[in-house]
C-alpha positions in Angstrom: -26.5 5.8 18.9 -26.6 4.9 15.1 -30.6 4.7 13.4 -31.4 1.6 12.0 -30.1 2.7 8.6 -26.5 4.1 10.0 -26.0 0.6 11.5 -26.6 -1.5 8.2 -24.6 1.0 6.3 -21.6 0.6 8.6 -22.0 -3.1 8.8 -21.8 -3.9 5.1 -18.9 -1.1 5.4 -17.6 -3.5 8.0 -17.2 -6.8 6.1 -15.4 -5.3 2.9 -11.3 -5.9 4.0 -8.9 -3.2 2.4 -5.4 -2.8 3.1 -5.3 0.8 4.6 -1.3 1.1 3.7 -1.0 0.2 0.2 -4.5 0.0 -1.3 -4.7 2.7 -4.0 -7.3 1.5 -5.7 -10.6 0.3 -4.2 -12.6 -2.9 -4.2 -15.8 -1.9 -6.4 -17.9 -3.0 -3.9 -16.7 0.0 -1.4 -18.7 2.2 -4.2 -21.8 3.6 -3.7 -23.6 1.8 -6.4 -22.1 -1.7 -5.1 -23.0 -0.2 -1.6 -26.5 0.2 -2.5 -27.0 -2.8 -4.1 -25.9 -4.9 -1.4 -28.4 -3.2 0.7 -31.1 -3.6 -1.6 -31.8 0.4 -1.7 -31.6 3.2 -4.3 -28.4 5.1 -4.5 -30.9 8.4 -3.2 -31.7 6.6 0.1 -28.4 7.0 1.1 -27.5 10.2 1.2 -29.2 10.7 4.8 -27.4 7.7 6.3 -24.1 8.7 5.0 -24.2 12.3 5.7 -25.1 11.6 9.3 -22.5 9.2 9.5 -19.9 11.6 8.2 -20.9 14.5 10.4 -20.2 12.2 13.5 -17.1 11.4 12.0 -17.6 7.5 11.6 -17.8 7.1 7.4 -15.7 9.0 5.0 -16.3 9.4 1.4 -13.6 10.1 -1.1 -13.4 10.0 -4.8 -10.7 7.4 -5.9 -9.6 4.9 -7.9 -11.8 1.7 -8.3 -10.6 -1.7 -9.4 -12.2 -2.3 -12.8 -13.1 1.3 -13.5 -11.5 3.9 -15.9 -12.6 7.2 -13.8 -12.7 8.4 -10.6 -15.7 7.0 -8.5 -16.8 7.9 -5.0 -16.4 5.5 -2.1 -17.0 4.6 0.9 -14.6 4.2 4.0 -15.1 3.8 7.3 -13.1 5.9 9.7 -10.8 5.0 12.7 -13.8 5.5 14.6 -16.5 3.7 12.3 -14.0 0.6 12.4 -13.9 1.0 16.2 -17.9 0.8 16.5 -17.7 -1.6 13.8 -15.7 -4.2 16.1 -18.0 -3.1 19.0 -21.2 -4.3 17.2 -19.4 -7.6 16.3 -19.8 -6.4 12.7 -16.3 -6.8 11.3 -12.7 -8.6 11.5 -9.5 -6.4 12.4 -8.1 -5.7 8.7 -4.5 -5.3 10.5 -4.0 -9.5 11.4 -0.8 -10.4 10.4 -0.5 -12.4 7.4 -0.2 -16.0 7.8 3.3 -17.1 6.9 3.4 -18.2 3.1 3.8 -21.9 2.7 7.6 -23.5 2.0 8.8 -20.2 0.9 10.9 -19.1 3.6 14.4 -20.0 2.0 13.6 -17.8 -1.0 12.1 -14.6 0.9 14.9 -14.8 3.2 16.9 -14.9 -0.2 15.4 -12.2 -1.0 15.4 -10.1 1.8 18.9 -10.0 2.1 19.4 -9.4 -2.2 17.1 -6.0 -1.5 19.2 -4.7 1.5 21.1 -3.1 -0.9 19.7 -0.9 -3.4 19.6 -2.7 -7.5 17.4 -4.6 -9.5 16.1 -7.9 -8.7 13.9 -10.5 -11.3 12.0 -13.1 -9.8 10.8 -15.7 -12.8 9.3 -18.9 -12.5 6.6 -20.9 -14.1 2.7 -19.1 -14.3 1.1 -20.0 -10.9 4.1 -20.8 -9.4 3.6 -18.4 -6.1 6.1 -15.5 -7.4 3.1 -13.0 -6.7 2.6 -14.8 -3.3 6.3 -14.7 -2.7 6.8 -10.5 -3.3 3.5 -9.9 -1.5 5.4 -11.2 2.0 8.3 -9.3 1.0 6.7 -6.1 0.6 4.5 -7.3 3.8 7.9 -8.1 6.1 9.4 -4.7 4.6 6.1 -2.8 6.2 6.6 -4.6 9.6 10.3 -3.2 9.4 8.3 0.0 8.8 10.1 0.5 5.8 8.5 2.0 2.9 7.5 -0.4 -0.3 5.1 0.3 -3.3 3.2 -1.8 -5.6 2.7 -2.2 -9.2 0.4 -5.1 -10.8 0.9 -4.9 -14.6 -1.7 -5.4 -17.2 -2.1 -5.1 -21.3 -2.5 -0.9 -20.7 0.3 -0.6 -18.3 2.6 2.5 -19.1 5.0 4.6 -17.7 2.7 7.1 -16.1 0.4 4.4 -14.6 3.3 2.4 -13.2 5.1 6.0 -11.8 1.2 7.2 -10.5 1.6 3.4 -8.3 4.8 3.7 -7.5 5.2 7.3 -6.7 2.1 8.7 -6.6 3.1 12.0 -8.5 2.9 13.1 -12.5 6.0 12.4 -14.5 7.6 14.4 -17.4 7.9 12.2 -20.8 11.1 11.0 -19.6 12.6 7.8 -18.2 15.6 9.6 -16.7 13.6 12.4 -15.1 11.2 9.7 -13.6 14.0 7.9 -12.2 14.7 10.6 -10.2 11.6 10.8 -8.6 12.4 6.9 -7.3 14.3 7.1 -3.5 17.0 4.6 -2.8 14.6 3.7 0.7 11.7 2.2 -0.9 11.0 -1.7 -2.3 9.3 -1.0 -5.7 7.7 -4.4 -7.0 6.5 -4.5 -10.4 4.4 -8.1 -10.8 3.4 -9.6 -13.9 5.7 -7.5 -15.7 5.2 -10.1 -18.7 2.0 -8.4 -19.5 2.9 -5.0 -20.3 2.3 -4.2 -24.2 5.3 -4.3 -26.6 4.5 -0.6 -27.1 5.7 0.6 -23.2 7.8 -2.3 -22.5 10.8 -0.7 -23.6 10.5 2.6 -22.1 9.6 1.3 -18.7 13.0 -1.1 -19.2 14.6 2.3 -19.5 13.4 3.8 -16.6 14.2 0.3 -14.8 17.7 0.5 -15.7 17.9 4.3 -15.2 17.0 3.4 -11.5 19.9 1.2 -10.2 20.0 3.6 -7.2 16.6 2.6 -5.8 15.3 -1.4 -4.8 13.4 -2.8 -7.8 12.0 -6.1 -7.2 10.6 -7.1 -11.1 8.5 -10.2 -11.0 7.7 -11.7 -14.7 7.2 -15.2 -15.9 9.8 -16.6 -18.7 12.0 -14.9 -21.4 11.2 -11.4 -21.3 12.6 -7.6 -21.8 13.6 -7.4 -18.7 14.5 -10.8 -17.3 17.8 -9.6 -19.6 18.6 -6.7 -18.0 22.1 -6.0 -17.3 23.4 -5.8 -13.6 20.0 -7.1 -12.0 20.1 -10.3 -9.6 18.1 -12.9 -10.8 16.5 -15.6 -9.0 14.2 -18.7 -10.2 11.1 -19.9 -8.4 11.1 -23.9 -8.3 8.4 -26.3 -7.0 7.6 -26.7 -3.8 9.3 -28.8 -1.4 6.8 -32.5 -1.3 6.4 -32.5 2.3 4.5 -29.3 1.8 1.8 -31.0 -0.6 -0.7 -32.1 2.4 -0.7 -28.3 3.7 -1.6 -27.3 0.4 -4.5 -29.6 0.2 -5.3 -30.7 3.5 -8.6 -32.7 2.5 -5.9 -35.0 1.2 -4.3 -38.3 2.7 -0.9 -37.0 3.0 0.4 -39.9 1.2 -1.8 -39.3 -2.0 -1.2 -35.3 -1.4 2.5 -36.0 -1.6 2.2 -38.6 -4.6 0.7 -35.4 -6.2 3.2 -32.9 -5.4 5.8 -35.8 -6.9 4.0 -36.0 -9.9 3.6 -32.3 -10.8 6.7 -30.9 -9.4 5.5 -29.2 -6.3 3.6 -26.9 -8.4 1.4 -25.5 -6.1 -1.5 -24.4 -8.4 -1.4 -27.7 -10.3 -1.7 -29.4 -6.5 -4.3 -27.5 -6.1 -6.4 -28.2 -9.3 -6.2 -31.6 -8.6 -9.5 -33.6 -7.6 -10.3 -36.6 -5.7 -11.3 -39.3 -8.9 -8.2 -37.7 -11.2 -5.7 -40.1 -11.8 -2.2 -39.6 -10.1 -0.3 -38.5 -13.2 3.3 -40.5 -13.3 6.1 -38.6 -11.8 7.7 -36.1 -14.0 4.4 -35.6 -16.0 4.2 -31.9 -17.4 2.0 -29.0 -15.6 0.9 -28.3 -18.9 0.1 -31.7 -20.4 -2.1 -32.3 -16.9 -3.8 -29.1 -17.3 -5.2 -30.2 -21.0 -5.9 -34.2 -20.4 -7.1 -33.7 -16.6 -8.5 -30.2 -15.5 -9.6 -29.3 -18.5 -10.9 -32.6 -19.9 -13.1 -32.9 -16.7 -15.4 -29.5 -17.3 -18.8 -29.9 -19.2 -19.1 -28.7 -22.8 -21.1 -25.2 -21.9 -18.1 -24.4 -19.2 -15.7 -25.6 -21.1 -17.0 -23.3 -24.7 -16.6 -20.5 -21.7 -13.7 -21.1 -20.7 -12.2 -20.9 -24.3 -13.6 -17.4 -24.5 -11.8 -16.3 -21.6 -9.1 -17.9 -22.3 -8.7 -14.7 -25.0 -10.0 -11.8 -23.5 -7.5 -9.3 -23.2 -8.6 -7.8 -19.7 -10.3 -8.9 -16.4 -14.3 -9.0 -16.9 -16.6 -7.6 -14.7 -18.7 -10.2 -13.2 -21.8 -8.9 -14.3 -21.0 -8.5 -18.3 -21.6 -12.1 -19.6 -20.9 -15.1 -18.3 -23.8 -16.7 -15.7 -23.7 -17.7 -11.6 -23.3 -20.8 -12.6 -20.1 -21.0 -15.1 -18.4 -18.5 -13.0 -19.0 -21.3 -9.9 -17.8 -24.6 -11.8 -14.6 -22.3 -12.7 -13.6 -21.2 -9.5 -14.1 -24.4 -7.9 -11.4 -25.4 -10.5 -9.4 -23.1 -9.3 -9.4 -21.9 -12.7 -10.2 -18.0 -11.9 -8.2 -15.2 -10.8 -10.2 -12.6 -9.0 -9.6 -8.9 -8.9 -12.6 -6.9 -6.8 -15.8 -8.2 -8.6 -13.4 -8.8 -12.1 -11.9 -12.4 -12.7 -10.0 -13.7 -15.6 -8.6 -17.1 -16.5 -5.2 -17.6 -14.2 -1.9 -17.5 -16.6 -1.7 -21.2 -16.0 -4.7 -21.9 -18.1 -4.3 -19.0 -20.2 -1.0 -20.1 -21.1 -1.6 -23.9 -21.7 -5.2 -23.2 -23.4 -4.1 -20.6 -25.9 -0.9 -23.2 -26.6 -3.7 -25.6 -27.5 -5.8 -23.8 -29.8 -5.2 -23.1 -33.7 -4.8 -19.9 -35.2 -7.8 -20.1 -37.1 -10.4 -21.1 -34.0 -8.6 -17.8 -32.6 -9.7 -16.1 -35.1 -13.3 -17.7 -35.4 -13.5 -17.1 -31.1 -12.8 -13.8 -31.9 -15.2 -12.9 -34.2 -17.8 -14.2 -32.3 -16.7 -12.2 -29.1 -16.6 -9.3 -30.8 -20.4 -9.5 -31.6 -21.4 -10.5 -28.2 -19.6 -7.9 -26.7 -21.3 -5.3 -29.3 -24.5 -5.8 -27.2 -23.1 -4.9 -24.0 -23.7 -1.3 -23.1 -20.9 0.8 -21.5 -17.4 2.0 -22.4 -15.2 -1.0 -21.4 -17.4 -3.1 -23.5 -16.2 -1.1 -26.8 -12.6 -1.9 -25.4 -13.4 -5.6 -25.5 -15.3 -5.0 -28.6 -12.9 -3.0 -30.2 -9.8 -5.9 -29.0 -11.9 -8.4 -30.8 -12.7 -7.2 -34.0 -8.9 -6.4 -34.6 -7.6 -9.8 -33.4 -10.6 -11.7 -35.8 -9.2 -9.8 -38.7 -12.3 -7.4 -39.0 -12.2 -4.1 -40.2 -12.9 -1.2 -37.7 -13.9 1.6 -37.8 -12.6 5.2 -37.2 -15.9 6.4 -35.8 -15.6 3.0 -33.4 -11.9 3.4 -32.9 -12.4 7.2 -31.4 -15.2 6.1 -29.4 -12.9 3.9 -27.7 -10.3 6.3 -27.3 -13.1 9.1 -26.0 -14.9 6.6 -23.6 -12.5 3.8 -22.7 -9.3 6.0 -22.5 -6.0 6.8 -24.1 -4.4 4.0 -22.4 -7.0 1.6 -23.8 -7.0 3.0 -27.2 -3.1 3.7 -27.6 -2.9 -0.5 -27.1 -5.4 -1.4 -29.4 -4.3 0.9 -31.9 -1.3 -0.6 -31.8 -2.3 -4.2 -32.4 -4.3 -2.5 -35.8 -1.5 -0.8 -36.9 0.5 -3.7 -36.6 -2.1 -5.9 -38.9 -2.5 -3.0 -41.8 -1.5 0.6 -41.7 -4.1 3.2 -42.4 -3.5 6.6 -41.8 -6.8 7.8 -40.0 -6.0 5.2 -36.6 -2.0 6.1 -37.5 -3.8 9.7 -36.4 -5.8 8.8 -33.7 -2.6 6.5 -32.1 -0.9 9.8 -32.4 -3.6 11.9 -30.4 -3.9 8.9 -27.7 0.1 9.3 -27.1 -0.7 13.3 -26.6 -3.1 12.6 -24.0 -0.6 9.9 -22.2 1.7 13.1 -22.4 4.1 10.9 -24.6 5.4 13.4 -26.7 7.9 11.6 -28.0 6.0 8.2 -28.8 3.5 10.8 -30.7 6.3 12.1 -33.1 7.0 8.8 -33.9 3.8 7.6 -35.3 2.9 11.1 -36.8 6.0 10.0 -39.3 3.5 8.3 -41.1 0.1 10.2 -41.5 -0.6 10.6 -45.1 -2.2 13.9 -44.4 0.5 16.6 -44.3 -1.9 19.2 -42.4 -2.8 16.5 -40.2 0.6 15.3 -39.3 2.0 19.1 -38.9 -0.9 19.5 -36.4 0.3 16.9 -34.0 3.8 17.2 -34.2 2.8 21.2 -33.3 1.3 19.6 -29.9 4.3 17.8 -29.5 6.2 20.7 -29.7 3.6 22.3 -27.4 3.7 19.7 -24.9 7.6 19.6 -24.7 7.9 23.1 -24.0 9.8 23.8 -27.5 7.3 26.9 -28.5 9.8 28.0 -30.8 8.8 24.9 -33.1 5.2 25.4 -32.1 4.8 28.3 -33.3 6.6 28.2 -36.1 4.7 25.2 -37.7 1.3 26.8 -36.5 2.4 30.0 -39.0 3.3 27.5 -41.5 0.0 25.7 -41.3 -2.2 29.9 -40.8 -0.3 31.3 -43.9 -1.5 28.3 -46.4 -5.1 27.9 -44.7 -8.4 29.3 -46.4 -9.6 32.6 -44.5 -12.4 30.6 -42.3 -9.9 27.7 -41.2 -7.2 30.5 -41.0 -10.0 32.1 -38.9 -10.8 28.9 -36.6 -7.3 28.5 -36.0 -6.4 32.4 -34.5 -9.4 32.1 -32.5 -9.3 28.9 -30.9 -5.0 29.6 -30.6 -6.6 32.3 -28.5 -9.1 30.7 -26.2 -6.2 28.1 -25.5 -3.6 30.6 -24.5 -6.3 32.0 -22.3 -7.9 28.0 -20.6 -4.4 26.4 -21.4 -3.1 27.6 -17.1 -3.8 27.3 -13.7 -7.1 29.3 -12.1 -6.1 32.8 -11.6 -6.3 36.3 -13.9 -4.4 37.3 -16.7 -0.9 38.9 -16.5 0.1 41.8 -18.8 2.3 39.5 -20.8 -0.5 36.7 -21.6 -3.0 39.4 -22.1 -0.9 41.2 -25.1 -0.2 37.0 -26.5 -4.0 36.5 -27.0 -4.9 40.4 -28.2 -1.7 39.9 -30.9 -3.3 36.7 -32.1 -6.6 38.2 -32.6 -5.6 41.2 -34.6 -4.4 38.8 -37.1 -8.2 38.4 -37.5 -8.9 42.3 -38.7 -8.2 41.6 -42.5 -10.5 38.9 -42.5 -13.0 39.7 -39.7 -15.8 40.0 -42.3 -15.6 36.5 -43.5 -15.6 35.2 -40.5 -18.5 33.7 -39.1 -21.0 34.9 -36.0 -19.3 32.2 -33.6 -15.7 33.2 -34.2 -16.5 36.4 -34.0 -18.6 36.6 -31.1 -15.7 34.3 -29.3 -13.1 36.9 -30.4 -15.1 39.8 -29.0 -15.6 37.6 -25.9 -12.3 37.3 -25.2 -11.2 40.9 -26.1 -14.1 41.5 -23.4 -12.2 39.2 -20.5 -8.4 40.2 -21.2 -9.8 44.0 -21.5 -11.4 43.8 -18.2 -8.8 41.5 -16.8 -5.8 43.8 -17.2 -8.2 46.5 -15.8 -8.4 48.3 -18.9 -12.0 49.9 -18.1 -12.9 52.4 -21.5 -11.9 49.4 -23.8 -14.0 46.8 -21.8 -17.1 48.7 -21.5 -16.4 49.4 -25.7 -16.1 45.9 -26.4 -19.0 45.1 -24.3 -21.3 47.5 -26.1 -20.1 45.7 -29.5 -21.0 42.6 -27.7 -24.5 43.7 -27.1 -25.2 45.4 -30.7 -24.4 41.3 -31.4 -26.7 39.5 -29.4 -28.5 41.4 -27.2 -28.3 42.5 -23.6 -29.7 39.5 -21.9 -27.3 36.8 -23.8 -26.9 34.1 -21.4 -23.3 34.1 -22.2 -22.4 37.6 -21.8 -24.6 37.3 -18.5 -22.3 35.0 -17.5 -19.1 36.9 -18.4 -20.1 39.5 -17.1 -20.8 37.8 -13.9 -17.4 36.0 -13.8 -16.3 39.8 -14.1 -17.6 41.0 -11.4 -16.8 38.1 -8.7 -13.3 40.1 -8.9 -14.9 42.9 -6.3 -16.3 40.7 -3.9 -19.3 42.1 -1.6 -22.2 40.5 0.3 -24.2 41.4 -2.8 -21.9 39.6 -5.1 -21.9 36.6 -2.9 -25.6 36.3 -2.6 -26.1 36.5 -6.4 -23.4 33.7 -6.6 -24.8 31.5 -3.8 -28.0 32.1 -5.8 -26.7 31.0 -9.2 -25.2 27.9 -8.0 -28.2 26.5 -6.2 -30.5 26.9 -9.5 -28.0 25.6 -11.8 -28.6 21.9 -12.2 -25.8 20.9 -14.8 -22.9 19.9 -13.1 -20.4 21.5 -15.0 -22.6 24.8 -15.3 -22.3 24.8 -11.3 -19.3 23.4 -11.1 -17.6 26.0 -13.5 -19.8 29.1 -11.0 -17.8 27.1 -8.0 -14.6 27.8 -9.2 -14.9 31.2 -10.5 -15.9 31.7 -6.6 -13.3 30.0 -5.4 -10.8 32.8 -7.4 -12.6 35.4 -5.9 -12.1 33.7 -2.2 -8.9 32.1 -2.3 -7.4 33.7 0.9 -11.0 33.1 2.7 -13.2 30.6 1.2 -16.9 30.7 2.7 -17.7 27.8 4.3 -20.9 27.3 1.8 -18.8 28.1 -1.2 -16.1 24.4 0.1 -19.8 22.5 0.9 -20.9 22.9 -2.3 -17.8 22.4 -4.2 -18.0 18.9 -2.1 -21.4 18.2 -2.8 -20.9 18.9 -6.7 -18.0 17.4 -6.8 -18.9 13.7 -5.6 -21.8 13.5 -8.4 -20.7 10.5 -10.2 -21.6 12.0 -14.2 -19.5 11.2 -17.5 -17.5 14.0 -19.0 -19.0 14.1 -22.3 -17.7 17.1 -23.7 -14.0 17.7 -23.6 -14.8 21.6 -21.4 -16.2 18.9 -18.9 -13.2 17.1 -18.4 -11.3 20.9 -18.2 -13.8 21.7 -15.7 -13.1 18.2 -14.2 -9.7 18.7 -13.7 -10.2 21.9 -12.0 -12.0 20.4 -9.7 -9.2 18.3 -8.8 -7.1 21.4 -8.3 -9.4 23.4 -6.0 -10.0 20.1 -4.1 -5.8 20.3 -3.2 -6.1 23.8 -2.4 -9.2 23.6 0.1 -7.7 20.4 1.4 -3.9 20.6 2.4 -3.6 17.3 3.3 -4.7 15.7 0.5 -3.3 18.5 -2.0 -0.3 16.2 -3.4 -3.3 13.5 -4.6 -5.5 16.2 -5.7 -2.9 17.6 -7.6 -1.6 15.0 -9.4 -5.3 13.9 -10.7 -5.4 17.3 -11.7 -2.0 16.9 -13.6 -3.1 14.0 -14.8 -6.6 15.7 -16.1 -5.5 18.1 -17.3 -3.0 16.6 -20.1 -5.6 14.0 -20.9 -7.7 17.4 -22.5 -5.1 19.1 -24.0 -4.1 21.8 -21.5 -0.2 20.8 -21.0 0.7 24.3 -19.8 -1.6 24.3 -17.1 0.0 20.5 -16.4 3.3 21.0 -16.4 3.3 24.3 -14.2 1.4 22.4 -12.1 3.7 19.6 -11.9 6.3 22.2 -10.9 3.9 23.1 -8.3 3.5 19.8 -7.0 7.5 19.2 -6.3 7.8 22.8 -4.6 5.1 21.5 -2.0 7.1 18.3 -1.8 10.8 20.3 -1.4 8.9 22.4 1.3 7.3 19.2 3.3 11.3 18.0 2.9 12.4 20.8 4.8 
């Protein structure tokens, strides 16, 4: 028996289709912000509802990927048995109907069908709006009623390699189109649509990887000339019109003879049929798409709609519905069949987009530009710096660095690696040459970073990312030979900074568990290099050194020296420093008791910062590994489904931890938790930690093989 509450929840649950095979990402309105608005409640009336309705086993929260978002939010799914009671209250559809059979296409599925038997590389091409989308979704639909596997890519402007291999594989990928390759079977359909919108900047390498994967079916669906519409040894095949007797289905408010006068006139393109309105004039048979778009479909919309519909015409993403443009716009577009919908994000269809950017001058582009850049500028929230950011480049404005790393902080690498791009490309200047360089670090594109550190005017600063490209590639050799280069010119306090925070990355820089004897002497050896200069170096370095002399002291079980150290730390700052309080706690989880547990369970439930607790959790979850408490996973779960920005980059550390211990307290979702984690973790730096994950990852895969 559901309460009042429980049966709203699991009716608005109810009406929100998904696609339980394939969907990786979720429709934002599955969220629990979305969720709550639609009910009219705050977020915090919820929780009741939705814990009840978990513990009966009926809703299910998990933290994923959400259309339109840049991070992880949590969301809402209703269960094999909240579906069940869902259809029992009359409150939802079945989400598994077949599809209905796509209209006058059957020749070219069948087509191919038969082309993907065999593994290679297929490109379907065609005109924008076509039905090349529509045509590989009911291939990839027929090849799950064969249950065979097939996986799906939609490309945008911030597609890269490790987005398109996280879609197509779900696991992390080394900086390396022939190691990704591998990772590709020769079983599965991988479809890659809109392929024409990738960025110049990943274009080639995911070609690479394309070509490096003959041995699996790739089904590459793009729109004119492009990269790969040229690739060697792939089949290609050319979506036409559709045949005339199919125009009345297409619009069946039509008298067939006027529907197929229509189809005649415009080719049997199905979009164009579709834009077409009782009052239009039949155009004369042969009559462009394009040239009907300007003088018919657009010519018809109002001034105010039609001003909008030039602004979207150059917006480099999808928007979300609720960032600018009113009910009413949105309404006299999509009756146009003008919009293309993603979740609660819609953007001009590549019809429009094509034939409306064709008709404008460079210098309106411009002038639009400019003037979306200031609207955008007072719209709160990280993707509007994205937009703003795209804007002010493409008007010709200069940016600035401070904006430019706010982008890359808040929006994302994959963002900010595009956008930087585009400036570069208009002007060099050395401080974005930097920060296009850091962006490709946190992709994990090693390689791409060399490239554009060739050209940062600042020697230091361009030494300092080619040694995390060294890092990152595993070549510590190099890395540690430009780091000595970089220690032996540097003034004693940088020379300082850079021992000491060498040190603390050594000791973060890996995967939860204590220090071996090796690592320990790595990190002491680094901070001896201090002693010469330990009395110009200042309180914070020098409290972090004895810190960590403190940790690998106790670590490696060496007591005399730890309680030495510790009695240094304390002539320092004093017995009750929050931080050795906490060290020393961290310390001490190591001989786990009922007293040790109690102060834990204790310091958890008064923290209130979610990293602070989070960062507690974890160090419990060390201690526990072989027999978590049961208290120690709920709160883990509890703290981890708080949706909170990471604002400092230890958050998104501590973030990415989270991920971890999330795989190793749930098995059967450890291969997703895992490869966030991986993920995560390269995004802030720690590529040690990622790659020996990664290596981690593929063990659990060989063993599930077996």
């Amino acid at each position: 028996m559901l309460t009042g509450p429980e049966e709203r929840l699991v009716a608005t649950l109810g009406k929100i289709e998904i696609d339980r095979k394939q969907r990786r990402d979720f429709p934002p309105e599955l969220s629990l912000p979305s969720v709550a608005q639609s009910l009219g409640v705050v977020r915090s009336a919820l929780h009741q509802p939705i814990s009840s309705l978990e513990s009966k086993g009926i809703v299910r929260p998990i933290k994923s990927n959400v259309i339109g978002e840049r991070r992880k939010r949590t969301v809402l799914i209703l269960t094999k048995k909240g579906l069940a009671i869902s259809k029992q209250l009359g409150l939802s559809d079945s989400n598994d109907d077949d599809l209905k059979p796509l209209l006058g296409r059957e020749n070219e599925i069948e087509d191919l069908m038969k082309i993907l038997r065999d593994p290679g590389i297929v490109v379907l091409t065609g005109l924008p709006g076509i039905g090349k989308s529509s045509v590989a979704r009911e291939v990839l639909s027929r090849y799950e009623k064969l249950n065979k596997s097939a996986r799906w890519h939609t490309c945008d402007l911030v597609t890269n390699m490790s987005s398109l291999m996280e879609s197509w594989s779900g696991l992390p990928i080394a900086d390396d189109h022939k190691h990704a390759s591998g990772v590709l079977d020769s079983h599965t359909l991988y479809i890659l649509d809109e392929a024409q919108e990738i960025h110049e900047i990943n274009t080639k390498k995911i070609r690479l990887l394309i070509e490096c994967s003959e041995h699996a079916r790739i089904l590459i669906v793009t729109r004119g000339q492009t990269l790969f519409s040229s690739i060697e040894n792939a089949k290609k095949l050319t979506l036409e019109g559709l045949s005339h007797e199919f125009a009345a289905d297409i619009r069946a408010n039509l008298d067939p003879k006027k529907a197929s006068q229509v189809s005649i006139a415009l080719g049997g393109h199905p979009l164009a049929i579709k834009m077409w309105r009782e009052g239009d004039e039949i155009p004369a048979p042969g009559t462009p798409v394009a040239k009907f778009i300007r003088t018919t479909v657009l010519d018809r919309l109002d001034s105010e709609t039609g001003e909008e519909l030039e602004n979207l015409i150059i917006e480099p993403f999808p928007i979300p519905v609720k960032s600018r443009l009113g009910n009413k716009v949105i309404d006299k577009l999509d009756d146009a069949s003008i919009l293309k919908w993603t979740g609660l994000n819609f953007e001009a269809t590549h019809l429009i987009r094509n034939v409306g950017s064709a008709a404008m001058g460079e210098n309106k582009k411009q002038s639009l530009h400019g003037r979306l850049a200031s609207r955008w500028s007072n719209i709160e929230g990280p993707i509007a710096r994205g937009f703003e950011l795209h804007h002010l480049i493409s008007a010709g404005h200069e940016i600035s660095v401070e904006m430019a790393s706010n982008v890359l902080d808040k929006a994302g690498p994959s963002v900010a690696s595009v956008l930087l791009a585009n400036a570069l490309e208009r002007g060099e200047r050395s401080d974005l040459r930097l920060l296009a360089a850091q962006a490709a670090l946190s992709l994990g594109e090693a390689t791409k970073a060399l490239e554009i550190s060739k050209r940062i005017e600042n020697k230091k600063e361009q030494l300092m990312i080619e040694m995390e490209c060294y890092r990152l590639m595993g070549l510590e050799s190099k890395y540690y030979e430009i780091e000595k280069s970089i220690i032996s010119e540097a003034e004693d306090e940088e020379k300082a900074t850079l021992l000491v925070r060498g040190a603390v990355l050594l000791h973060d820089d890996r995967l939860p568990g204590y220090l071996t004897q090796e690592l320990g002497r790595k990190i002491i050896q680094r901070l001896d290099e201090l002693q010469d200069i330990e009395g110009k170096v200042k309180l914070s370095l020098s409290s972090s050194s004895l810190f960590l002399r403190y940790i690998v002291a106790s670590d490696l079980g060496e007591a005399y020296l730890a309680a030495s150290l510790r009695s240094l730390i304390v002539q320092s700052l004093g017995e009750g420093h929050p931080r050795l309080e906490e060290t020393d706690l961290k310390l001490r989880l190591k001989s786990w008791n009922e007293n040790i547990q109690i102060e834990l369970r204790e310091r958890i439930s008064t923290t209130q910062d979610k990293y602070e607790k989070l960062k507690l959790i974890h160090w419990g979850l060390l201690a526990t590994e072989k027999c978590i408490p049961k208290w120690l996973i709920e709160a883990h779960e509890e703290c981890f489904m708080r949706d909170e920005p990471t604002v400092r980059k230890e958050h998104g550390r501590i973030e990415a931890f989270s991920w971890f211990w999330r795989g190793v307290i749930n098995p059967d979702q450890r291969l997703y938790c895992w490869t966030e984690s991986s993920k995560r973790l390269r995004s802030c730096g720690c590529s040690n930690a990622s790659s020996e994950l990664i290596k981690r990852i593929h063990g659990e895969i060989r063993f599930e093989r077996q």
